[in-house]
N, CA, C and O atoms as CSV, one atom per row, in Angstrom:
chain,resi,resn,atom,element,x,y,z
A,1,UNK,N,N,92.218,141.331,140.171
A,1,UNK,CA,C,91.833,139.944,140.117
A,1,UNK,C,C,92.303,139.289,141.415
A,1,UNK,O,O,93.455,139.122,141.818
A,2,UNK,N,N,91.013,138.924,142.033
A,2,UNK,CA,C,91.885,138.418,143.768
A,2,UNK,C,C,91.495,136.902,143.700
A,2,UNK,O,O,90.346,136.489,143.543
A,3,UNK,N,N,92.679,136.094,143.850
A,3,UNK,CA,C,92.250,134.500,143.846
A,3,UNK,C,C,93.138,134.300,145.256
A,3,UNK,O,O,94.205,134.674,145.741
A,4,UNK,N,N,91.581,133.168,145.706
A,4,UNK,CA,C,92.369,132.728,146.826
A,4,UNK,C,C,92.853,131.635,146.677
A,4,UNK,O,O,92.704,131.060,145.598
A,5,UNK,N,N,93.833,130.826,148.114
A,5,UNK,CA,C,94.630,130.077,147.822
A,5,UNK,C,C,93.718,128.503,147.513
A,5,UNK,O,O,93.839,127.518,148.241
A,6,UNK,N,N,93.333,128.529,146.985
A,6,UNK,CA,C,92.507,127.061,146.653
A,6,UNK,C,C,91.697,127.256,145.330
A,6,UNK,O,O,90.915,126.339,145.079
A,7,UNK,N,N,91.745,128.222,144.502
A,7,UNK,CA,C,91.332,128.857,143.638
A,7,UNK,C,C,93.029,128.520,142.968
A,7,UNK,O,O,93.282,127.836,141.975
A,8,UNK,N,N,93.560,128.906,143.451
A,8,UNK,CA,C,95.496,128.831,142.541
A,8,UNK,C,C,95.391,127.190,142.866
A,8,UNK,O,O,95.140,126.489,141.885
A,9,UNK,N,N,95.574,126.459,144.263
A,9,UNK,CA,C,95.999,125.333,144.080
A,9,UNK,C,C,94.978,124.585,143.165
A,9,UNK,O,O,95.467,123.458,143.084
A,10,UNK,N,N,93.900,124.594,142.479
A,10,UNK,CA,C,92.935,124.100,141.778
A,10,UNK,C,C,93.695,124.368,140.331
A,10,UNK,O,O,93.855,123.447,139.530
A,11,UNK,N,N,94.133,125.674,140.082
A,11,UNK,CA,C,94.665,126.128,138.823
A,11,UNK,C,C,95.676,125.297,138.564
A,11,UNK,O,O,95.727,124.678,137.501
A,12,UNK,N,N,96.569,125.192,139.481
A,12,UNK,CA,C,97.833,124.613,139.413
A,12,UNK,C,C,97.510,123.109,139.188
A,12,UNK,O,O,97.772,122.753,138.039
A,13,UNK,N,N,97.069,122.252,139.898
A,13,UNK,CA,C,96.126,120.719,139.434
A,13,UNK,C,C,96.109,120.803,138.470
A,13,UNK,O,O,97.013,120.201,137.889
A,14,UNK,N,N,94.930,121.720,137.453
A,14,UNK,CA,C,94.083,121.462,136.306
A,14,UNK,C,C,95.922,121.563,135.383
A,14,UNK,O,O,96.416,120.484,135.056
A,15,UNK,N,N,96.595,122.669,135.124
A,15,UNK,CA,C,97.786,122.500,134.739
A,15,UNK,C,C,98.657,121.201,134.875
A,15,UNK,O,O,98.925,120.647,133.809
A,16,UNK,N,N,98.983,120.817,135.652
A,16,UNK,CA,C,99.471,119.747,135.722
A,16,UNK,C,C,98.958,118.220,135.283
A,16,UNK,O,O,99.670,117.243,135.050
A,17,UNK,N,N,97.492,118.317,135.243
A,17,UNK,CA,C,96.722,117.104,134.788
A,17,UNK,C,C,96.782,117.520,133.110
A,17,UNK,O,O,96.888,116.577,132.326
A,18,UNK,N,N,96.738,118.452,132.740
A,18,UNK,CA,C,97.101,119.279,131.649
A,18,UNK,C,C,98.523,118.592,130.822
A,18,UNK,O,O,98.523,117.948,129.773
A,19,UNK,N,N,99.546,118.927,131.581
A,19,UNK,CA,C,100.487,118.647,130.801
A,19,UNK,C,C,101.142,117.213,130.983
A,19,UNK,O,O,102.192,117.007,130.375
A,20,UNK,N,N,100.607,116.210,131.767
A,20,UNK,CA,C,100.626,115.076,132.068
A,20,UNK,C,C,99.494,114.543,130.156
A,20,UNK,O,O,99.829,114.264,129.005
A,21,UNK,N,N,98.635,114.632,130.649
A,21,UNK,CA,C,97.482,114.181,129.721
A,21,UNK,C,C,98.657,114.782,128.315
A,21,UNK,O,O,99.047,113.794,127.693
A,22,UNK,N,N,99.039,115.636,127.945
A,22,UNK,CA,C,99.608,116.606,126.933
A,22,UNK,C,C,100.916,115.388,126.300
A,22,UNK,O,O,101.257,115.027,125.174
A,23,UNK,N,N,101.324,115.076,127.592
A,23,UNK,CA,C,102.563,113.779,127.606
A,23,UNK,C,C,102.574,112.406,127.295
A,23,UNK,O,O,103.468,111.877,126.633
A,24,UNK,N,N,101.478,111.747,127.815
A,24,UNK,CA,C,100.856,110.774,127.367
A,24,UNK,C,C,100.356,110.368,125.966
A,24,UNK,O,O,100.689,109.429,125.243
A,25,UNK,N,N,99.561,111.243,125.819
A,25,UNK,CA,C,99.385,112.031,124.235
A,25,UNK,C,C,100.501,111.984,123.067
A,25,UNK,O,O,100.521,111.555,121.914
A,26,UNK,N,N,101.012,112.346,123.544
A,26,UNK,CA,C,102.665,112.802,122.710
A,26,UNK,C,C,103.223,111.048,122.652
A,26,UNK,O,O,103.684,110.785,121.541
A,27,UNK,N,N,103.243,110.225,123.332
A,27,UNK,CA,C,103.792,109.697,123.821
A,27,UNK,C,C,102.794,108.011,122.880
A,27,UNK,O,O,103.353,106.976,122.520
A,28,UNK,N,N,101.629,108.270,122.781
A,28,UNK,CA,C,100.783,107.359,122.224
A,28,UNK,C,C,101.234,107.963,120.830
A,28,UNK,O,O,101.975,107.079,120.401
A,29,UNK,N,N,101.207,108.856,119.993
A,29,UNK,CA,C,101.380,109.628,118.851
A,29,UNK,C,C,103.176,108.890,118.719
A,29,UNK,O,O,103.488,108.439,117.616
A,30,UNK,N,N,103.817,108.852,119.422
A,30,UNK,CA,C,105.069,108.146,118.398
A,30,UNK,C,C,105.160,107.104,118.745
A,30,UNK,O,O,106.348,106.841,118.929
A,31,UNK,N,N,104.188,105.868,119.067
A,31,UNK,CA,C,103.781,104.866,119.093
A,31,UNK,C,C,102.885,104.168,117.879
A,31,UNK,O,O,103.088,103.056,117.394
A,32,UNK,N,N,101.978,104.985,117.562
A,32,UNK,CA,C,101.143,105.041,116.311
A,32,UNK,C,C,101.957,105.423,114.826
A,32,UNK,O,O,101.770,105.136,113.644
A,33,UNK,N,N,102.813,106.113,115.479
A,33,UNK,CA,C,103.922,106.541,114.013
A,33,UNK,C,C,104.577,105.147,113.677
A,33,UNK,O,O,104.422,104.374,112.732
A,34,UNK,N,N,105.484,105.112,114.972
A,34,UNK,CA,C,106.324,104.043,114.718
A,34,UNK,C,C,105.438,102.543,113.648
A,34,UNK,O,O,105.922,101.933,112.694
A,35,UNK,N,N,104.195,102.381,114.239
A,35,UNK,CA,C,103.532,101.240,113.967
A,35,UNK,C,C,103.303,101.550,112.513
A,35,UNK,O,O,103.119,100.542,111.831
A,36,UNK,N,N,103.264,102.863,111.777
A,36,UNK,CA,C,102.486,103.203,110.610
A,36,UNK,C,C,104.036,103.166,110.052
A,36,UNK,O,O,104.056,102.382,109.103
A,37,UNK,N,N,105.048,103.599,110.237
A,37,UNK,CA,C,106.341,103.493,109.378
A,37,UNK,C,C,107.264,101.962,109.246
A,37,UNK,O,O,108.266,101.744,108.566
A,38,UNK,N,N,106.312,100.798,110.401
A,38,UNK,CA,C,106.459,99.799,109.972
A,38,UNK,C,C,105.943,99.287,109.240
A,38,UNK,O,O,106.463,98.550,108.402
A,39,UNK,N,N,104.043,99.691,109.420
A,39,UNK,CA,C,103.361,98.946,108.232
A,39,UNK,C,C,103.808,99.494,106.735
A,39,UNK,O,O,103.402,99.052,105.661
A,40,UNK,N,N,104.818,100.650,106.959
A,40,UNK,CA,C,104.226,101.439,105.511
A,40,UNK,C,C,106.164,100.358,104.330
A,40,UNK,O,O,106.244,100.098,103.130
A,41,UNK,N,N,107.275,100.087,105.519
A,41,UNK,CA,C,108.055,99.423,105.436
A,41,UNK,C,C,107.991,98.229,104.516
A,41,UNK,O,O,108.725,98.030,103.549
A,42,UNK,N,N,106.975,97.435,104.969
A,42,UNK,CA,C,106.827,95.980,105.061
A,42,UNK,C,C,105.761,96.338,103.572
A,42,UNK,O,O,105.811,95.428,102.744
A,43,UNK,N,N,105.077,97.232,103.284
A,43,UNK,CA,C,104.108,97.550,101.992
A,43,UNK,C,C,105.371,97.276,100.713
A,43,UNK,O,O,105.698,96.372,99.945
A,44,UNK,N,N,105.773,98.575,101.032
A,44,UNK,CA,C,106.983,98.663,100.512
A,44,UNK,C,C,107.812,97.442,99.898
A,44,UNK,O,O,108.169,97.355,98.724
A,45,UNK,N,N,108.069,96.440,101.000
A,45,UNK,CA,C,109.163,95.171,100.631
A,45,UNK,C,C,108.268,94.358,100.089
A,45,UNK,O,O,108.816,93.632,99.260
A,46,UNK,N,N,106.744,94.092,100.228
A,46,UNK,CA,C,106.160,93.516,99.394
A,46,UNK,C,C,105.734,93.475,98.183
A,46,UNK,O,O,105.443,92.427,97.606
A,47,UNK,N,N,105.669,94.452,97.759
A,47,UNK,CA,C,104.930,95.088,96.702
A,47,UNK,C,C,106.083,94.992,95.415
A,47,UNK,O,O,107.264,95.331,95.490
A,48,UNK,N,N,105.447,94.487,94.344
A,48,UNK,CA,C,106.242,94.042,93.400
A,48,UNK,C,C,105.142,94.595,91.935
A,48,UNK,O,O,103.962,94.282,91.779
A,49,UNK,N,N,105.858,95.342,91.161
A,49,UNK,CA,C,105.320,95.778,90.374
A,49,UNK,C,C,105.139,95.070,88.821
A,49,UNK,O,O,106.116,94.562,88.270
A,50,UNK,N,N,104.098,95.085,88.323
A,50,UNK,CA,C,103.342,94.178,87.550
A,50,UNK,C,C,104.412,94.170,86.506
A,50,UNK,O,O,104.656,95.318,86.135
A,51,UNK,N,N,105.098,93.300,85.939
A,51,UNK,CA,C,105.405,93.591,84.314
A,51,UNK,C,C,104.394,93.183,83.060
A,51,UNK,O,O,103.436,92.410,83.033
A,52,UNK,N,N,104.949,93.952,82.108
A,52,UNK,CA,C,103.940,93.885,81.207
A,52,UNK,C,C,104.176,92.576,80.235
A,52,UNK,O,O,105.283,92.554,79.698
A,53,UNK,N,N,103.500,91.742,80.006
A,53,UNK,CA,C,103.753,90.744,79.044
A,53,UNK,C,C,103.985,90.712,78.298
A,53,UNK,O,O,103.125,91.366,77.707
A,54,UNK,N,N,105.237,90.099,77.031
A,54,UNK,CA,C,105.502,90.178,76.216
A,54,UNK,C,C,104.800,89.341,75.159
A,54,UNK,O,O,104.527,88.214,75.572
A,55,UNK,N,N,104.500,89.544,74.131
A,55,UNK,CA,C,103.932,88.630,73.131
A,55,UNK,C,C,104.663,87.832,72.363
A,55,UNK,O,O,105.709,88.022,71.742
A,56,UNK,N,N,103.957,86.895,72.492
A,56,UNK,CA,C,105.026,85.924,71.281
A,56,UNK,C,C,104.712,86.100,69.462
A,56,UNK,O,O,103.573,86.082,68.995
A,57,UNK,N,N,105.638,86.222,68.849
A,57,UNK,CA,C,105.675,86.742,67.627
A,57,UNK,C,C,104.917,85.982,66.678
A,57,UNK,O,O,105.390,84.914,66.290
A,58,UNK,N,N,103.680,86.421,66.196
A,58,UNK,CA,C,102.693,85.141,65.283
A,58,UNK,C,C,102.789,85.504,63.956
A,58,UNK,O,O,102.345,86.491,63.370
A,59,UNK,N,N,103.631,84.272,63.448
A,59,UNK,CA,C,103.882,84.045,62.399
A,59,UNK,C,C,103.104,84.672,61.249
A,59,UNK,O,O,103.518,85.348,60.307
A,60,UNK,N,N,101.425,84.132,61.677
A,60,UNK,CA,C,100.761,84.811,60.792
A,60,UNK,C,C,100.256,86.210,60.482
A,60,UNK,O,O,99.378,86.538,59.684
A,61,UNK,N,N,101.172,87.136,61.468
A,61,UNK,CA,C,100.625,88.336,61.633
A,61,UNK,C,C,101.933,88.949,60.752
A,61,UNK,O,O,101.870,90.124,60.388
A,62,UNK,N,N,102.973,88.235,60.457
A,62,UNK,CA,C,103.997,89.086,59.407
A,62,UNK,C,C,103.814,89.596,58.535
A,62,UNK,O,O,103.253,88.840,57.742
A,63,UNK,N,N,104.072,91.214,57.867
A,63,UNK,CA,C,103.691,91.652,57.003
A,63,UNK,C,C,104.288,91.041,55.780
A,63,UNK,O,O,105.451,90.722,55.532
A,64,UNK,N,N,102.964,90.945,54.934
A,64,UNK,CA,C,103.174,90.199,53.669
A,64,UNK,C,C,103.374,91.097,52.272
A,64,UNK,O,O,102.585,91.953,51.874
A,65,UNK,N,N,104.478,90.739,51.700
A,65,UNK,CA,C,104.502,92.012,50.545
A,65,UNK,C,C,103.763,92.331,49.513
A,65,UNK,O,O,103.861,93.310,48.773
A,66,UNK,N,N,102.726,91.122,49.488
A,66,UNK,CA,C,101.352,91.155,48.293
A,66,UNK,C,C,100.377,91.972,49.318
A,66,UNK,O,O,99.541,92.484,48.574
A,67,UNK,N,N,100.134,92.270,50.400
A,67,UNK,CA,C,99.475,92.576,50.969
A,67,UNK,C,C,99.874,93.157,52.041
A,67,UNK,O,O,100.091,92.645,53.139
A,68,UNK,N,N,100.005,94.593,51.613
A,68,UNK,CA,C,100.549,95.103,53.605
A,68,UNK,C,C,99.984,95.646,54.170
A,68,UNK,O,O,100.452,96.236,55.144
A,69,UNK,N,N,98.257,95.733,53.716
A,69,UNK,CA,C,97.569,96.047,54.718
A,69,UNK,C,C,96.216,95.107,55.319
A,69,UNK,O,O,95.113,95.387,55.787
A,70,UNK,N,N,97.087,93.649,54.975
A,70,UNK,CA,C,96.179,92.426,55.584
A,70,UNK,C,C,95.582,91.680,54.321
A,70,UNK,O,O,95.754,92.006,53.146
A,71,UNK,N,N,94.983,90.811,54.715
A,71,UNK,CA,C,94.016,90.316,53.839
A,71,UNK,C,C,92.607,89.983,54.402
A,71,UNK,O,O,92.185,90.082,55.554
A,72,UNK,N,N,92.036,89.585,53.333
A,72,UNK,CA,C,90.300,89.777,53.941
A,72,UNK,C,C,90.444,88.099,54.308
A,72,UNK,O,O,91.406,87.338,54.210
A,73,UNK,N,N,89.059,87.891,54.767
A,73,UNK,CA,C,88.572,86.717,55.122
A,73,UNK,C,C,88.836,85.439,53.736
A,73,UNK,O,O,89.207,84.286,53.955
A,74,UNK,N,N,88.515,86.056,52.249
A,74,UNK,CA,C,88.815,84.958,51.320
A,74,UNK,C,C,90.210,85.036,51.025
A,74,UNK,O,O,90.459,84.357,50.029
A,75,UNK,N,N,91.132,85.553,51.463
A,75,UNK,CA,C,92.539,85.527,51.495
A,75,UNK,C,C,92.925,86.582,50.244
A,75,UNK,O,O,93.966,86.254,49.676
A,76,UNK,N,N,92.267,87.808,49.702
A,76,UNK,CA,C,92.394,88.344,48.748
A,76,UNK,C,C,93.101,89.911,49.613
A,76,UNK,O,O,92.423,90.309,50.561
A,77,UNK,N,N,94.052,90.506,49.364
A,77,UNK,CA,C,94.468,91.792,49.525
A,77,UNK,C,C,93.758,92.849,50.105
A,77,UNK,O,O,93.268,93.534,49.207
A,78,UNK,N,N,93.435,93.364,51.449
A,78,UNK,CA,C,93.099,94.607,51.516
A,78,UNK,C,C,93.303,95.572,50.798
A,78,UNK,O,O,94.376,95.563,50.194
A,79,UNK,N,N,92.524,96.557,50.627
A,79,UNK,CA,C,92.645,98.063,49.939
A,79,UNK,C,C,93.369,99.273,51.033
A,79,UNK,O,O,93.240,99.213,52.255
A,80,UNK,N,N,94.020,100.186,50.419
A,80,UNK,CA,C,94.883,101.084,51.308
A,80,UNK,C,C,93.551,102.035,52.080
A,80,UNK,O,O,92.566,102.594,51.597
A,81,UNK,N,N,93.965,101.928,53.210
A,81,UNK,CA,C,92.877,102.863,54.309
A,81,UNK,C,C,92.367,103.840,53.779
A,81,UNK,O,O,93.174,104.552,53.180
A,82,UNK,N,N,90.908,104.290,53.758
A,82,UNK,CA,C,91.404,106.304,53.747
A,82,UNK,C,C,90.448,106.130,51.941
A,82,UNK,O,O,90.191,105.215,51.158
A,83,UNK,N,N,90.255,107.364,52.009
A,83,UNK,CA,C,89.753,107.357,50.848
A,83,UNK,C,C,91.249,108.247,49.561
A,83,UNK,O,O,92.001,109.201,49.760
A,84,UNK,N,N,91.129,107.630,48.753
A,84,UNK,CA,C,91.965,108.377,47.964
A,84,UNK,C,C,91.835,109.946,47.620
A,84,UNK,O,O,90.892,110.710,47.820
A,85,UNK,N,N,93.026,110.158,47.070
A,85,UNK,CA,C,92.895,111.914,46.583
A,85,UNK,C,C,92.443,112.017,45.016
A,85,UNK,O,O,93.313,111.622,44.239
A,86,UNK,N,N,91.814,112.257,44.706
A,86,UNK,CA,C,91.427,112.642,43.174
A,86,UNK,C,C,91.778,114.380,43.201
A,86,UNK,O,O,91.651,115.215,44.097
A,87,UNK,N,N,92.296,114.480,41.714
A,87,UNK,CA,C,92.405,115.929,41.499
A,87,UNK,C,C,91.505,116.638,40.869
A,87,UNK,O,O,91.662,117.850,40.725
């Protein structure tokens, strides 16, 4: 393999524009980090997680001992869920 000398100093350039460009690179990349581990920071300190609402206790929903599985619309006793067992 015979290279002449302007054939190497060309090689040697393209290398060096090489690891320049390679640096720069590197160099924009923990710039973009930094910016993403601030935005991801500031997510973080904002962000407040939903609680769930508590209900307030309605009177009329207390189980009643003539009726503990509700009453109908004319105020008469539900029947127990489910169909019964006959033997």
């Amino acid at each position: 393999m015979n290279l002449d000398l302007t054939q190497l100093q060309n090689l040697l350039n393209k290398a060096e524009q090489n690891e320049a460009l390679l640096n720069e690179l590197q160099k924009q990349f923990k710039k973009a980090r930094t910016v993403f581990e601030e935005m991801e920071k500031l997510l973080q300190d904002s962000y407040v997680p939903k609680a769930r609402k508590t209900r307030a206790a309605d009177p009329s929903a207390a189980p009643d001992a003539d009726a503990p599985y509700g009453r109908k619309k004319d105020g008469t006793p539900k029947q127990r869920p489910g169909r019964t067992k006959t033997a």
